[in-house]
LUMLO-190894 format. One record per residue (C-alpha): residue number from 1; residue in three letters; chain; x, y, z. Coordinates in pm, whole numbers, plus 50000, padded with zeros to 5 digits. Layout:
[NUM; 'ALA'; 'A'; [X; Y; Z]]
...
***
This chain:
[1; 'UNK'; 'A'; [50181; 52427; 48425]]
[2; 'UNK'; 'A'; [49909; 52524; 48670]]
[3; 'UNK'; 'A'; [49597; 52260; 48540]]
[4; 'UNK'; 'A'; [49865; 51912; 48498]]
[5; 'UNK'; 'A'; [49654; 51613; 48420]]
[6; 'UNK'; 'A'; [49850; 51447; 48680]]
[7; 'UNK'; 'A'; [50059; 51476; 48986]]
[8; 'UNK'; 'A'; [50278; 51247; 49068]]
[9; 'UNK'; 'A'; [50393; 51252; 49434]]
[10; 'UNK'; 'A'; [50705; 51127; 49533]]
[11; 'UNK'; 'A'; [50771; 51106; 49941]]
[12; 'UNK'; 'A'; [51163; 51113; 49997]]
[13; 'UNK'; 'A'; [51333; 51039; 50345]]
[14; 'UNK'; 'A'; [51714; 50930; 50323]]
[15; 'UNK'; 'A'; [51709; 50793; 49923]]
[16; 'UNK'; 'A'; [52045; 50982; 49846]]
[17; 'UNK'; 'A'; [52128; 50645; 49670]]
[18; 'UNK'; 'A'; [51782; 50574; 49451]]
[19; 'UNK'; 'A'; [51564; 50913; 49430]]
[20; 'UNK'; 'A'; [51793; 50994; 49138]]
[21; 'UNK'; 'A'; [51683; 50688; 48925]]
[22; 'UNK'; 'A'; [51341; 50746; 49048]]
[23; 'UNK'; 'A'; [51314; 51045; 48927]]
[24; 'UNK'; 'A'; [51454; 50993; 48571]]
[25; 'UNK'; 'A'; [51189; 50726; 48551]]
[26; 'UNK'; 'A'; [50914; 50992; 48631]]
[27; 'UNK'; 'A'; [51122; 51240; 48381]]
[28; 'UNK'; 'A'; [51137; 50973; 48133]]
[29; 'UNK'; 'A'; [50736; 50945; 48079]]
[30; 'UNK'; 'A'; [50581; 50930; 47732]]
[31; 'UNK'; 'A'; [50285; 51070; 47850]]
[32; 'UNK'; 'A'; [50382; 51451; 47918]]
[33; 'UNK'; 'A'; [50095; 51687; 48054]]
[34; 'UNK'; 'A'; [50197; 51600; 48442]]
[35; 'UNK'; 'A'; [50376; 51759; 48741]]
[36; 'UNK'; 'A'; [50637; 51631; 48927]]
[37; 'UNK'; 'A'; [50604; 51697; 49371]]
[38; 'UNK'; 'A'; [50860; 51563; 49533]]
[39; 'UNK'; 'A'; [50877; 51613; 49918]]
[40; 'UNK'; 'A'; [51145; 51590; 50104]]
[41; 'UNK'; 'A'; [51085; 51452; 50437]]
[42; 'UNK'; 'A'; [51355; 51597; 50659]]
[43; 'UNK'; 'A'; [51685; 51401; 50507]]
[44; 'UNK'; 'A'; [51969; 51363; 50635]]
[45; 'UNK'; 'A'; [52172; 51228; 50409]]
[46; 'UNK'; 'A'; [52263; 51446; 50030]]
[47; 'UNK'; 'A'; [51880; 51342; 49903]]
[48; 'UNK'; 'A'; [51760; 51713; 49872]]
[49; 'UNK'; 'A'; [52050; 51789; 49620]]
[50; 'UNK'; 'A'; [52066; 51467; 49437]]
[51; 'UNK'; 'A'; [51674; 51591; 49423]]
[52; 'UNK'; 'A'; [51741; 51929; 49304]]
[53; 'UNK'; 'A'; [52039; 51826; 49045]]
[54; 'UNK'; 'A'; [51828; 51582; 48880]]
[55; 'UNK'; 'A'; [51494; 51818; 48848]]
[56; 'UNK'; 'A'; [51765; 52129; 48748]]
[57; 'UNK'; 'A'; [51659; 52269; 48422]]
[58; 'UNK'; 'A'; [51351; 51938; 48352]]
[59; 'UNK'; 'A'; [51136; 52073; 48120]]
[60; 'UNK'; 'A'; [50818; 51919; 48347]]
[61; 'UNK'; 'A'; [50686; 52158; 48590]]
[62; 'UNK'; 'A'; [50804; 52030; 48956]]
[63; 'UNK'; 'A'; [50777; 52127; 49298]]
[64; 'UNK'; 'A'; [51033; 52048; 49534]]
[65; 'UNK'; 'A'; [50927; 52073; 49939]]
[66; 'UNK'; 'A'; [51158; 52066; 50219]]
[67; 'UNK'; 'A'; [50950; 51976; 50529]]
[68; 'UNK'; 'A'; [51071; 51857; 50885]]
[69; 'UNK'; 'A'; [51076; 51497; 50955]]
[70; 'UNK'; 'A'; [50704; 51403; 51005]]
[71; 'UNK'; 'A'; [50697; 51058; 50839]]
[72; 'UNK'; 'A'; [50568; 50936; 50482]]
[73; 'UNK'; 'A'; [50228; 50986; 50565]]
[74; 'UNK'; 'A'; [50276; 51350; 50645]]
[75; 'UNK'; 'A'; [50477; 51394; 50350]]
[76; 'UNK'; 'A'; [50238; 51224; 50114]]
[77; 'UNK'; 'A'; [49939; 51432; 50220]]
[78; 'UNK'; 'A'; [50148; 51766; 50211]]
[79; 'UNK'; 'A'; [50198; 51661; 49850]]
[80; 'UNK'; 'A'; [49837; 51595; 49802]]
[81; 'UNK'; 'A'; [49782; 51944; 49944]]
[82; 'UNK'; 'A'; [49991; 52141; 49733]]
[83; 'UNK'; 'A'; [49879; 51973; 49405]]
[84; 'UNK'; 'A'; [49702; 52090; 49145]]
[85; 'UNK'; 'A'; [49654; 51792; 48920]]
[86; 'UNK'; 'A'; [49286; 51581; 48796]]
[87; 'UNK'; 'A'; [49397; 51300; 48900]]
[88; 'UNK'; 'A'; [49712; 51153; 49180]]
[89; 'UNK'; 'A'; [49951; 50904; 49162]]
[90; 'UNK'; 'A'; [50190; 50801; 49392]]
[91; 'UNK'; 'A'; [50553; 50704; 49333]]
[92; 'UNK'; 'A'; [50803; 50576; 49680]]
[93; 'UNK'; 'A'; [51110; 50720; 49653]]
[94; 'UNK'; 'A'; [51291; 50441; 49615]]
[95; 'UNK'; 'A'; [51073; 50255; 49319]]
[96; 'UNK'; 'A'; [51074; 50346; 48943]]
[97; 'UNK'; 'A'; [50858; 50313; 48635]]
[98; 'UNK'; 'A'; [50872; 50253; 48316]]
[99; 'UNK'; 'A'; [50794; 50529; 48067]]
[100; 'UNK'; 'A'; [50448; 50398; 48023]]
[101; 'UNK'; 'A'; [50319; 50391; 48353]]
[102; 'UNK'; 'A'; [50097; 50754; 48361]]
[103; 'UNK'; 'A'; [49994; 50675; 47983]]
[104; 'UNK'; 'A'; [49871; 50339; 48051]]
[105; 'UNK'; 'A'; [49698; 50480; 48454]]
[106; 'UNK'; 'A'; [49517; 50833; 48225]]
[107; 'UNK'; 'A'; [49382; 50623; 47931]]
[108; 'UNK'; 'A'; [49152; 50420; 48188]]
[109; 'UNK'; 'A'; [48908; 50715; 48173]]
[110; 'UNK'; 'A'; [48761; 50635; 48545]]
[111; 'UNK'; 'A'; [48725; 50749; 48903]]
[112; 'UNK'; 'A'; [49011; 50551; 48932]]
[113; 'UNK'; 'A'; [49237; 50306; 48732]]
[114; 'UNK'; 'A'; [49523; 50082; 48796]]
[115; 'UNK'; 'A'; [49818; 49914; 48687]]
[116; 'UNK'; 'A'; [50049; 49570; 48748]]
[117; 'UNK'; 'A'; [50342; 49592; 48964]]
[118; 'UNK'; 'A'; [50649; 49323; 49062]]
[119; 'UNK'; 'A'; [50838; 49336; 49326]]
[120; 'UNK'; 'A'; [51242; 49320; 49268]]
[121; 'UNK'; 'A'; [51488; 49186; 49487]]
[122; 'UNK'; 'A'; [51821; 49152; 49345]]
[123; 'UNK'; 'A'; [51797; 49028; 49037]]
[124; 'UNK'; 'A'; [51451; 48861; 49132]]
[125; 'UNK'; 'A'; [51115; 48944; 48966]]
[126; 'UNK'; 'A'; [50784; 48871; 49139]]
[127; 'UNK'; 'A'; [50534; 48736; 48918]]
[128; 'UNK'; 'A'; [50268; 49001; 48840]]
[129; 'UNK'; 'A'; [49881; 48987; 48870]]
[130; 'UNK'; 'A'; [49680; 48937; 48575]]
[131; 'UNK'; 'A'; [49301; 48997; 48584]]
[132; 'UNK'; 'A'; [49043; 48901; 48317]]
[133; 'UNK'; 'A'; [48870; 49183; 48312]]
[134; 'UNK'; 'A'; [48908; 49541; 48237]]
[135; 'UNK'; 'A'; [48661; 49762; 48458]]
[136; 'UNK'; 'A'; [48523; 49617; 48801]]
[137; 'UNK'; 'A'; [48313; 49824; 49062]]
[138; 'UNK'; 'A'; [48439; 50001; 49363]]
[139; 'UNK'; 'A'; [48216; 49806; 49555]]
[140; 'UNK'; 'A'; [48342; 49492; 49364]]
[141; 'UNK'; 'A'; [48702; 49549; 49412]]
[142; 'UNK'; 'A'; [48670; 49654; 49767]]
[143; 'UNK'; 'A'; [48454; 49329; 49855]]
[144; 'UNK'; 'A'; [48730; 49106; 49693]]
[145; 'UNK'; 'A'; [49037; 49285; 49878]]
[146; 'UNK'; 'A'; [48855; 49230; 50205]]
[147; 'UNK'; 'A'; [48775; 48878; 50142]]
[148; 'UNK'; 'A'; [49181; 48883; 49988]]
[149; 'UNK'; 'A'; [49071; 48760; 49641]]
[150; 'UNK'; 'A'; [49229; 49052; 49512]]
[151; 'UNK'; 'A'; [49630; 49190; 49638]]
[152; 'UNK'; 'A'; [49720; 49503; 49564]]
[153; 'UNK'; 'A'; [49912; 49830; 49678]]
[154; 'UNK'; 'A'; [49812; 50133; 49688]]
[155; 'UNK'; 'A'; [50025; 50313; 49448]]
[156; 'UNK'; 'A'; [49852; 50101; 49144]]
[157; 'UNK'; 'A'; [49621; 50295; 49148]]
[158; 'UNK'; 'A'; [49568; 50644; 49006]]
[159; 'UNK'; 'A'; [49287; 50874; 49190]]
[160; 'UNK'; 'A'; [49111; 51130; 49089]]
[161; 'UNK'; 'A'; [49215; 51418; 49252]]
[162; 'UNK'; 'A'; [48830; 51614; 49299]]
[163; 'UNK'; 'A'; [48726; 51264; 49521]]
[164; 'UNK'; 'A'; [49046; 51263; 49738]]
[165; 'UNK'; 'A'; [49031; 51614; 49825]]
[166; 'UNK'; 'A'; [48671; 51687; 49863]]
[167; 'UNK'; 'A'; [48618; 51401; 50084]]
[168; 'UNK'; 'A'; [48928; 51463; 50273]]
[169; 'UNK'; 'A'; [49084; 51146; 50195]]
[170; 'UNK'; 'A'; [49444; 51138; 50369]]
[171; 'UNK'; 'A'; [49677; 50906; 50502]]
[172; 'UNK'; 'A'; [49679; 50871; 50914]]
[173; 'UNK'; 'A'; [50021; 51006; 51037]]
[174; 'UNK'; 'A'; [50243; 50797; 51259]]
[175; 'UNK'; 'A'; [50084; 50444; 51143]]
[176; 'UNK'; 'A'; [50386; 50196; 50981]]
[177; 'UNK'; 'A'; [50214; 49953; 50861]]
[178; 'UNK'; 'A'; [49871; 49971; 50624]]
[179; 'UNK'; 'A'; [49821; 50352; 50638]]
[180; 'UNK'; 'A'; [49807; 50311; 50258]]
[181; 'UNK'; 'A'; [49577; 50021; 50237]]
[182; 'UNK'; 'A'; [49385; 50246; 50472]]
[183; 'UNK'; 'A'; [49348; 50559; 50227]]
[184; 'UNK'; 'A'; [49281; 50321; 49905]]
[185; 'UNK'; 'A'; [48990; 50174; 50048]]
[186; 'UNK'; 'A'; [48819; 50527; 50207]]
[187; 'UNK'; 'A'; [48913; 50697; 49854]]
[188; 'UNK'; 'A'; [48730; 50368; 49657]]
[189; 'UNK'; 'A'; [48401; 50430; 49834]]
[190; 'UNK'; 'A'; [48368; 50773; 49646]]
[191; 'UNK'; 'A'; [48394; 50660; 49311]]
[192; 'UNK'; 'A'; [48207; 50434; 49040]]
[193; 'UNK'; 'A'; [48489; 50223; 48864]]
[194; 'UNK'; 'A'; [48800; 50140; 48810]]
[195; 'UNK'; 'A'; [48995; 50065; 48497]]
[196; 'UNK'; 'A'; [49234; 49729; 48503]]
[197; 'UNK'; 'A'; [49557; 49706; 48325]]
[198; 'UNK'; 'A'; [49753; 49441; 48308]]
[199; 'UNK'; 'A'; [50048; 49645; 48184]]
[200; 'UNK'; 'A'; [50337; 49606; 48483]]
[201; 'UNK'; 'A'; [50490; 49953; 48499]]
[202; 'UNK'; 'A'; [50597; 49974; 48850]]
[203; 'UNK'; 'A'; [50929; 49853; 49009]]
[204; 'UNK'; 'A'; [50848; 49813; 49367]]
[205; 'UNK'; 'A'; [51230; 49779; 49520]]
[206; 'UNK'; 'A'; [51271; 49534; 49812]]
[207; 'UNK'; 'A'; [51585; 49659; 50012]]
[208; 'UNK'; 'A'; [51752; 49406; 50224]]
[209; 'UNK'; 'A'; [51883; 49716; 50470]]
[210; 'UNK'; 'A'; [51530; 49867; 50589]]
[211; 'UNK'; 'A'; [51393; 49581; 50788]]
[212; 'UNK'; 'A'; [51425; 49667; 51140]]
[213; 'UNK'; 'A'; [51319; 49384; 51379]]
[214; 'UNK'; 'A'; [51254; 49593; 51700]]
[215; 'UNK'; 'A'; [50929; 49744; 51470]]
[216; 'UNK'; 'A'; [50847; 49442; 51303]]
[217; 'UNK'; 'A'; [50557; 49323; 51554]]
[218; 'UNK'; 'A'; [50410; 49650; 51456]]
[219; 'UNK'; 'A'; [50257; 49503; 51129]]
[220; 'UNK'; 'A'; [49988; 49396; 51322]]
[221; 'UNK'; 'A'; [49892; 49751; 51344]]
[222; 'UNK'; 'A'; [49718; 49662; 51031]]
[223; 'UNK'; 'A'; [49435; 49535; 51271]]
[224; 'UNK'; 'A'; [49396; 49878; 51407]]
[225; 'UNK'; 'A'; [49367; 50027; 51082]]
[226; 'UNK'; 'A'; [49112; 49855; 50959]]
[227; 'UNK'; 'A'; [48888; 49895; 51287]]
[228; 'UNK'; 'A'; [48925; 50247; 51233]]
[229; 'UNK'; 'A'; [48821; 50167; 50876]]
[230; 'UNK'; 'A'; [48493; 49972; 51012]]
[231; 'UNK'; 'A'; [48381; 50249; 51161]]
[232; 'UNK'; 'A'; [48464; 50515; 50895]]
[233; 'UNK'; 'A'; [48252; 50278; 50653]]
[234; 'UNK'; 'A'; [47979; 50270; 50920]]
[235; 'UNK'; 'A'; [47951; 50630; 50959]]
[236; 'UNK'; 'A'; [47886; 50650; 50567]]
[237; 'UNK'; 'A'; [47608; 50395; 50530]]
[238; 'UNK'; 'A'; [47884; 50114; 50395]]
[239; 'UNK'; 'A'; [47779; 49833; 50698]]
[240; 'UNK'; 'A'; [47827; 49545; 50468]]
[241; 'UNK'; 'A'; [48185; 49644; 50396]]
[242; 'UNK'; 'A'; [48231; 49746; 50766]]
[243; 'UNK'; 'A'; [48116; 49372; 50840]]
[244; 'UNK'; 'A'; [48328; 49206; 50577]]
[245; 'UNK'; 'A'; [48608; 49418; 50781]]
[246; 'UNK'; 'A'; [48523; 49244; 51089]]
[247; 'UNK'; 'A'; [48454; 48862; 50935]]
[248; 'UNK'; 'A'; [48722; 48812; 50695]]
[249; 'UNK'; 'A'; [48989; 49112; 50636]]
[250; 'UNK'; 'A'; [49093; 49147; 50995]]
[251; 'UNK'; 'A'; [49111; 48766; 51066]]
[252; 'UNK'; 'A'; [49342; 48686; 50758]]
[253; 'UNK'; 'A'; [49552; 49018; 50820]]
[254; 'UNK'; 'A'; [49590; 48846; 51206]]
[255; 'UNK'; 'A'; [49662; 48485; 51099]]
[256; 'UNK'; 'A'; [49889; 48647; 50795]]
[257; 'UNK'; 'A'; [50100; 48800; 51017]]
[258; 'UNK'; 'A'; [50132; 48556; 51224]]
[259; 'UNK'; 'A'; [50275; 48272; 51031]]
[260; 'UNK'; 'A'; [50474; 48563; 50881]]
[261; 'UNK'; 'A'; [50645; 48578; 51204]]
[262; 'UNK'; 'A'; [50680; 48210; 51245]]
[263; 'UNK'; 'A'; [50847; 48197; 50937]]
[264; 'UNK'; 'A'; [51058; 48446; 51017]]
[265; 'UNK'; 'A'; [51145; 48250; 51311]]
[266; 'UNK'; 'A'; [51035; 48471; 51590]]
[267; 'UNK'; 'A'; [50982; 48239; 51902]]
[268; 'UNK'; 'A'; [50637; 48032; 51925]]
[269; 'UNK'; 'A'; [50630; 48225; 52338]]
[270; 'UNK'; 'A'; [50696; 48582; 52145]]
[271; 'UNK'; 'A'; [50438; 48544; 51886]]
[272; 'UNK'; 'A'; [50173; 48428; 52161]]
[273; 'UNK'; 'A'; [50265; 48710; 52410]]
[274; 'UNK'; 'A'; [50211; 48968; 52201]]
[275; 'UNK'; 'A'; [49903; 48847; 52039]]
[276; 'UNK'; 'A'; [49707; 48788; 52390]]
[277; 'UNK'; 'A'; [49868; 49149; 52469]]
[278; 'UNK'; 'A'; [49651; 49293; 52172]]
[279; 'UNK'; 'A'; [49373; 49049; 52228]]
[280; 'UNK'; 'A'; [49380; 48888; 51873]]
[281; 'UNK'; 'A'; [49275; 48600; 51960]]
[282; 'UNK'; 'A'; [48923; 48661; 51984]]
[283; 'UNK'; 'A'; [48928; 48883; 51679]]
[284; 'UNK'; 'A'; [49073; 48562; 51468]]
[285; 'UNK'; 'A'; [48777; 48362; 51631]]
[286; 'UNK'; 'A'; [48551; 48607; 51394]]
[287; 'UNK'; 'A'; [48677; 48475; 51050]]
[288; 'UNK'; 'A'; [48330; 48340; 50865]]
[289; 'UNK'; 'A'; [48406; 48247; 50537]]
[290; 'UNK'; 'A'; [48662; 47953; 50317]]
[291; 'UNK'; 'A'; [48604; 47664; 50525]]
[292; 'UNK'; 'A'; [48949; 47546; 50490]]
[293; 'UNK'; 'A'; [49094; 47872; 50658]]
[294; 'UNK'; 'A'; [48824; 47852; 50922]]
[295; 'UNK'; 'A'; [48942; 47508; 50996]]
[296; 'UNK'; 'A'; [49297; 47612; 51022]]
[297; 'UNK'; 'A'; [49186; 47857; 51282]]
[298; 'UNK'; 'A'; [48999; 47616; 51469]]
[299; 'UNK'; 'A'; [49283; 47388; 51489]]
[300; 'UNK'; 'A'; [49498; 47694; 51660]]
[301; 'UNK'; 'A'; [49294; 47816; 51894]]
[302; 'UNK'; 'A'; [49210; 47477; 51989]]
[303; 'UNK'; 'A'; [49576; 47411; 52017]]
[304; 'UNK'; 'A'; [49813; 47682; 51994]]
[305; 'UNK'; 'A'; [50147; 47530; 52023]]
[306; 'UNK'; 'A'; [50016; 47198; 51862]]
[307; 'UNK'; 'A'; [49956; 47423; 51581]]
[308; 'UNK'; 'A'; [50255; 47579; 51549]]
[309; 'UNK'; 'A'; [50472; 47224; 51582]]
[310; 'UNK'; 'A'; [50225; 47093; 51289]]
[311; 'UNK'; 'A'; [50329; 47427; 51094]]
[312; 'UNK'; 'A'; [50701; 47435; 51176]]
[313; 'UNK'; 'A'; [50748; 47020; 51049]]
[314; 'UNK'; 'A'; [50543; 47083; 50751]]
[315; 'UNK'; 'A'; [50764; 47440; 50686]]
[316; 'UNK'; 'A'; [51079; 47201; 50725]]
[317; 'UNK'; 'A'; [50906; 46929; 50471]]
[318; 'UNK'; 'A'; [50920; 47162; 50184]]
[319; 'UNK'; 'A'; [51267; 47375; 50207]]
***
């Protein structure tokens, strides 16, 4: 099939033990006119022939690409590269769908469309999003992320292939965290509309194993990515956005991640260290916006460790 109406790209590094099921769930769609591009990012483990049994003899056209360990961004965009689809959606190899995930993403009909998700840990569901509407505006959608009215990941979203390629939309290499928040919201600026489901048709799978503390302080790389995204919107006349960036987005992703690490129980002495390392603190001092969240701000930059004893009794109150 060299014109598929979709390509679904599936990144694979070390998912001997789920890439199977993943890709029966791709296999499995009721919506057939797609191709299958898996890329296998130098594993090490048996996932390039649990890969290759399971796509043996599938009567969808697939690709299969061995590539040497370069990281999921790498992979991803090699997969974008090599695809020949109208329209891209993404698949990690360690999630599934249901069968009526690409029929429920192709009959939005826009520049883009998108879908529900839960996350499952265990036997534990996450509670979906619902929305109460059907279309919104890329501008729209982007203004609400950035002011965090609006969650979502990436892979929700199906995107049509002639805006990714032509405005050389691609994930940054080597970034951990938010490289894919990062290429949703460049691709969004290209295009009119998008389509809302509320249909949940993707399993994202929480593993319990692939937390690695040593890397964990590098979610605040998010902040990086989304300076990098300030000026990318800049460049291309978007200064609003690039403000709301600047105001809002980076502020909650700083103050997010923060009590994220609190809860986590990182040390009060850790958190601070490394935040005055990557001067965050004045960036927080930015936030313009819910006066409640401003206030909490105030209060810990006022008081830092007053803060965080006010946080940690009021954490203890409620478990």
């Amino acid at each position: 099939m060299s014109n598929a109406k979709i390509s679904v790209i599936i990144p694979v590094y070390n998912c001997a033990k789920y890439i199977g099921k993943t890709l029966e769930s791709v296999i499995n769609q009721d919506f057939r006119d797609f191709e299958i591009i898996v890329i296998d990012d130098g594993s090490t483990d048996n996932s390039l022939k649990v890969i290759n049994e399971t796509l043996n003899g599938c009567e969808i056209s697939y690709k299969i690409i061995h590539q040497e360990n370069g990281g999921v961004s790498v992979a991803r965009n090699h997969g974008i590269e090599v695809s020949s689809g109208d329209y891209l959606v993404f698949v990690d190899g360690d999630d599934y769908i249901l069968p009526n995930h690409l029929s429920e993403l192709y009959a939005g009909g826009s520049d883009f469309s998108m879908i529900q998700f839960v996350k499952k840990d265990g036997d534990t569901l996450s509670t979906p999003n619902h929305f109460d509407f059907e279309f919104i505006s890329t501008d729209d959608f982007i203004r609400k992320e950035l002011r965090m009215e609006i969650l979502f990941n990436f892979f929700q979203l199906m995107y049509r292939a002639d805006i990714i390629k032509e405005n050389n939309v691609r994930f940054t290499p080597g970034v951990v965290y938010g490289e894919d928040t990062e290429f949703a919201l460049k691709a969004l600026i290209y295009g009119d509309r998008i389509h809302i489901s509320n249909e949940v048709t993707y399993y994202y799978i929480q593993r319990t194993d692939s937390a690695i503390r040593t890397t964990e302080f590098r979610r605040f790389d998010i902040v990086d990515i989304f300076e990098n995204l300030v000026d990318y919107y800049r460049i291309r006349g978007k200064r609003e956005l690039a403000n709301l960036i600047i105001t809002s987005r980076i502020p909650k992703a700083i103050f997010g991640n923060m009590n994220y690490f609190f809860y986590s129980c990182y040390g009060f002495d850790e958190v601070m260290y490394v935040m005055k390392k990557r001067n965050l603190f004045s960036k927080l001092d930015r936030f313009k916006g819910d006066f409640k969240f401003k206030l909490k701000i105030k209060m810990f930059l006022l008081n830092p460790r007053l803060y965080y004893r006010i946080w940690f009794k009021f954490k203890n109150s409620i478990e």
